[in-house]
N, C-alpha and C positions, 0 to 999 in steps of 0.2 A: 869202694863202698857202694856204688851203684850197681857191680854186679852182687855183689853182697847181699842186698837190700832183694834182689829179684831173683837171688837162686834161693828155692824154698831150701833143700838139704843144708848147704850153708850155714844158713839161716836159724835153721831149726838147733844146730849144733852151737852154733853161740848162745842162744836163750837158755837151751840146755845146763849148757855148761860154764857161762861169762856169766847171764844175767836170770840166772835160777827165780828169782819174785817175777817175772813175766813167763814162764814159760806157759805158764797156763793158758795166756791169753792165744796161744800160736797154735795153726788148722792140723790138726792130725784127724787120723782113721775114725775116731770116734767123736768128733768136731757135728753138730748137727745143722749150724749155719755157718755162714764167714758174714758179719759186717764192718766193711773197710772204708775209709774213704780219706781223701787228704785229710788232719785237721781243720776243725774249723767248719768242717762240712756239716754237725749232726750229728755226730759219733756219737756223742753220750744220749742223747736225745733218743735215737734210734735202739740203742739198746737196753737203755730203760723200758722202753714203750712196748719190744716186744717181750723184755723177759718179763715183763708186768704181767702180760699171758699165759708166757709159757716160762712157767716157772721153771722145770725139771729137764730143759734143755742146757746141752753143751755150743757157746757161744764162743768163735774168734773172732776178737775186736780189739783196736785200739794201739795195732804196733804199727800202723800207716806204713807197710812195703809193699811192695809186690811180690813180696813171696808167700806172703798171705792168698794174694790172687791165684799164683799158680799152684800154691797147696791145696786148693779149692778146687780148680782144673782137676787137679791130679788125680785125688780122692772123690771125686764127682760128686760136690759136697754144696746144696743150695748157696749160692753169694750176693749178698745185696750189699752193691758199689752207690755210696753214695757222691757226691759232685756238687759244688756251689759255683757260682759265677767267680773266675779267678777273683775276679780283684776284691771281690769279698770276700773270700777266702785268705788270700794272700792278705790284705791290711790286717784280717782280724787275726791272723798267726803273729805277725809282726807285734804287736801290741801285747799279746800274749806274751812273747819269747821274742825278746828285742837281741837275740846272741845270734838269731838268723839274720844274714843281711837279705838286701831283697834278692838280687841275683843267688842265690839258694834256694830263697823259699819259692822263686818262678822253678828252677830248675826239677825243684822235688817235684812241684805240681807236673812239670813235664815228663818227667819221670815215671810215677805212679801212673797215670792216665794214659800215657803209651803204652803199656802194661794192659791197661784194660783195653782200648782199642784191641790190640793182637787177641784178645780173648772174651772180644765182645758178647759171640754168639750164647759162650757159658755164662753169662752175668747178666743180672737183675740192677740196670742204673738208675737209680731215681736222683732227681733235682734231692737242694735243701729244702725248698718250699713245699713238695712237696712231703719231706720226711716227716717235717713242721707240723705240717696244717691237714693232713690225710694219712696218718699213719694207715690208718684202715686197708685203703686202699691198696696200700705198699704191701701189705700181709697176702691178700686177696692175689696180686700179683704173682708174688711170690708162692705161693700155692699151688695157680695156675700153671706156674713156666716149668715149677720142679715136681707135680704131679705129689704134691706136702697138703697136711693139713694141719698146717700151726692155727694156734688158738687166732681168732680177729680181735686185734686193737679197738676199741671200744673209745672212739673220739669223744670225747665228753670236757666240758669244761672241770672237772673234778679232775679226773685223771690226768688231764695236763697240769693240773696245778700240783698234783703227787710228782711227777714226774721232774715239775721246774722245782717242789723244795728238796729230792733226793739231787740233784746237780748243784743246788746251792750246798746242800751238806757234804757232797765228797769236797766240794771244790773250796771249803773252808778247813774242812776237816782231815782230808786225805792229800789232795793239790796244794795244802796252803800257801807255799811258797810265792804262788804266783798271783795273792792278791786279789783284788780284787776287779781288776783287769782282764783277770785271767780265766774268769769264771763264765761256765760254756753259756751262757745267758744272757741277752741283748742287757744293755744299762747305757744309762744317759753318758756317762762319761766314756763308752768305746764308742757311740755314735759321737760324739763331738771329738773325739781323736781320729776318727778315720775321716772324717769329713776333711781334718784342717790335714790331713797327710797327701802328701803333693807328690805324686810319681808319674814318671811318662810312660803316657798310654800306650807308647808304641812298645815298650816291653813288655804289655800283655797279651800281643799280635797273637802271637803262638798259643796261648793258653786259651786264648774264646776260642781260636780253630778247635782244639782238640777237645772242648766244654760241647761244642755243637754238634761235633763229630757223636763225640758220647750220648747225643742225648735225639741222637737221628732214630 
C-alpha cells in the first residue's frame, strides 16, 4: 500500500478505475495547482481560500499520498505541501477516524513527508498556522517560487467567516458521517479530547524531525 500510495501511475489507475467519485480530485497534465497535506493539516481551509479567488482553476487536493506529490514533480505543476505540528495533527486525525490506530496514523505522517523531503526543492511547504492566519501570503509565495499569478487571498474577517460556514456545510452535509467531531474546524469538545488523550512523546521523535526538516 505504501508503494501504492507513492507511485503516481498506480495511483492514478486505481481512482480511475476502483474509485471513479475521486478521480477528479488527482494531478494530471491539465491540474493547475496540487494542495496536499497530511489530514488535519488545512486541507479544506486552503482550498476554500484559494478557489475563493480563483475561481476557474483546476485543483488537486484532498487524496493525502504521495503520488499527488510526484504527479506534481512530474507534470511541473505549482504544489503547496501543507504540514502541522505532528501531534496536532496526529490527535486531531485520531478523533476524527478512531479506525486509525496510532502507529498508522504516525506512519502515514512518516510517509507522506518523506515524500516531500525527497522533493523539497519542487514544493511550496507552509505551516497550519500559517495556512490559517496569512493565507495571503501563501498565494504571494506561491506566485513567487512558480513564476504564477493566482488571484491574492484577501484576509479579511468576512472571508474567513465564508470560508469556516462552507466547512461547516460540507462537513454536515457531504462528510456527515463523521459528526461532529469530525468537522475540519476547532470546537470545544476536540480541544478537550486532545487535551485528555495521553500518548508517549517518544513516538513522535521521528515526526518533529522531519516537521523541522520540512519547514527549514
Amino acid at each position: 500500500m505504501k508503494l501504492l500510495k507513492s507511485n503516481y501511475i498506480a495511483y492514478k489507475f486505481i481512482k480511475k478505475y476502483l474509485m471513479p467519485l475521486k478521480k477528479d480530485l488527482l494531478v494530471n497534465q491539465e491540474t493547475d495547482i496540487v494542495i496536499e497535506g497530511y489530514p488535519r493539516s488545512g486541507n479544506t481551509y486552503a482550498v476554500l481560500a484559494f478557489q475563493m479567488f480563483n475561481e476557474n482553476t483546476k485543483v488537486a487536493h484532498h487524496l493525502h499520498v504521495p503520488a499527488q506529490l510526484n504527479g506534481a514533480v512530474k507534470f511541473a505543476i505549482p504544489a503547496l505541501i501543507l504540514i502541522r505540528k505532528p501531534e496536532e495533527a496526529i490527535k486531531s486525525l485520531l478523533i476524527r477516524a478512531p479506525k486509525y490506530t496510532l502507529d498508522v496514523a504516525i506512519n502515514e505522517y512518516i510517509n507522506f513527508y518523506n515524500i516531500v523531503l525527497k522533493n523539497k526543492q519542487y514544493l511550496l511547504i507552509c505551516d497550519f498556522k500559517e495556512i490559517v492566519n496569512h493565507f495571503d501570503s501563501v498565494i504571494k509565495k506561491l506566485n513567487n517560487k512558480y513564476n504564477k499569478n493566482f488571484n491574492v487571498f484577501i484576509n479579511s474577517t468576512e472571508n474567513n467567516q465564508i470560508i469556516m460556514e462552507k466547512i461547516k456545510y460540507l462537513s454536515e452535509n457531504i462528510d456527515s458521517k463523521v459528526g461532529k467531531k469530525g468537522i475540519a474546524m476547532p470546537t470545544s469538545e476536540k480541544e478537550k479530547m486532545k487535551k485528555e488523550m495521553v500518548i508517549d512523546v517518544r513516538k513522535f521523535h521521528i515526526c518533529k524531525k522531519i516537521y523541522e526538516e520540512c519547514l527549514q
